[in-house]
C-alpha positions as CSV (number, residue, x, y, z in Angstrom):
1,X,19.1,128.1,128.9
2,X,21.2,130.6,127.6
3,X,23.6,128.5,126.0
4,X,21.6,127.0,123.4
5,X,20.9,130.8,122.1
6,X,22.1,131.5,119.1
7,X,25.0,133.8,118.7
8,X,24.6,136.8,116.3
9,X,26.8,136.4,113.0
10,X,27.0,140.0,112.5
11,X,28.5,141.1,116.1
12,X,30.6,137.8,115.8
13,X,31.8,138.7,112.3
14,X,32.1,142.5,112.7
15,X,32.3,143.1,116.3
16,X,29.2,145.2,116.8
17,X,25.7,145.0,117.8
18,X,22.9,144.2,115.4
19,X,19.2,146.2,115.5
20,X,18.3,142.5,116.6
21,X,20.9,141.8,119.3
22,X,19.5,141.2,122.7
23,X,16.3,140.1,121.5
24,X,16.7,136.4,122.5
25,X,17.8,137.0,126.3
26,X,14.4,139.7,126.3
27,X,12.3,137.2,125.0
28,X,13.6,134.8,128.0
29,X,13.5,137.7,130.6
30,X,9.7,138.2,129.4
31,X,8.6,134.1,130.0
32,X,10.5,134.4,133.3
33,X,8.4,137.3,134.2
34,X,11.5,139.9,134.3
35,X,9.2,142.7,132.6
36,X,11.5,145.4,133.5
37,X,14.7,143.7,133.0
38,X,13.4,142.9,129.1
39,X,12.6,145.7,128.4
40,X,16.4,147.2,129.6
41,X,17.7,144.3,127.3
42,X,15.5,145.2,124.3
43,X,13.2,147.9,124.6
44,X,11.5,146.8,121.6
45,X,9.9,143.7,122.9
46,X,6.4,144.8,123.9
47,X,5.8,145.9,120.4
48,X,7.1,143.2,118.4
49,X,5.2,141.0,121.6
50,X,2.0,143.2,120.4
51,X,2.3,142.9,117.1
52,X,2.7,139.0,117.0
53,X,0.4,138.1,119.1
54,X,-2.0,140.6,116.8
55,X,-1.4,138.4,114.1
56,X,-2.1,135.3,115.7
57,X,-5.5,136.8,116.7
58,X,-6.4,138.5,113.3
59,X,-5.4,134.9,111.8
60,X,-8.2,133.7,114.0
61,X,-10.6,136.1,113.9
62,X,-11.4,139.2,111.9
63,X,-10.8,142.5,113.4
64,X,-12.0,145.8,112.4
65,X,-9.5,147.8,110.9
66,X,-7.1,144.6,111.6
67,X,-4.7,145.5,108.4
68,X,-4.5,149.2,109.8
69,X,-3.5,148.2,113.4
70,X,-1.3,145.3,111.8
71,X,0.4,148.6,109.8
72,X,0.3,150.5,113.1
73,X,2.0,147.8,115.8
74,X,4.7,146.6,112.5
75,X,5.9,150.2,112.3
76,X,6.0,151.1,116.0
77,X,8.1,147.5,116.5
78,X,10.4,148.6,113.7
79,X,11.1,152.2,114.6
80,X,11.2,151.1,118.4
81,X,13.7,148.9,117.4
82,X,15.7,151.0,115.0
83,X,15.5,154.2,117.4
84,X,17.0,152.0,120.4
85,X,19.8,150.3,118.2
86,X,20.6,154.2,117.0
87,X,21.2,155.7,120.7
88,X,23.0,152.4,122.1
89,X,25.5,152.7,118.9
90,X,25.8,156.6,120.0
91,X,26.3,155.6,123.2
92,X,28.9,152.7,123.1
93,X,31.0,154.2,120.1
């Protein structure tokens, strides 16, 4: 299955890792049930996983203080995400 990922342009192009990189193989680790082993990939999985599947439930239904927890899960998937690509750059280079 891994073969039909798609390769990330900016580490192909520059040579180094993108906030986004190792999201895909997570993503497959998580439907495989490899809990653990996605979040070592991508740390940031469970909250993007929370957030999206926030949105697909607010989209069905309406949820108090849904735009507030939308706000809440969006930031803590984006600076999950941008903390973890911040100490793997500071601890490759």
């Amino acid at each position: 299955m891994e073969k039909y990922m798609l390769p990330c342009l900016t580490k192909k192009l520059i040579g180094i890792d993108c906030p986004g990189c190792g999201i895909q193989r997570a993503t497959l680790l998580l439907f495989k049930g490899e809990f653990t082993a996605a979040f070592h990939m991508y740390p940031a999985i469970y909250p993007m996983a929370f957030f999206f599947i926030f949105l697909i439930l607010n989209s069905f239904t309406t949820i108090k203080n849904g735009e507030k927890i939308k706000l809440l899960l969006g930031v803590l998937a984006f600076l999950t995400a941008i903390i973890n690509y911040v100490l793997k750059m500071f601890l490759i280079y």
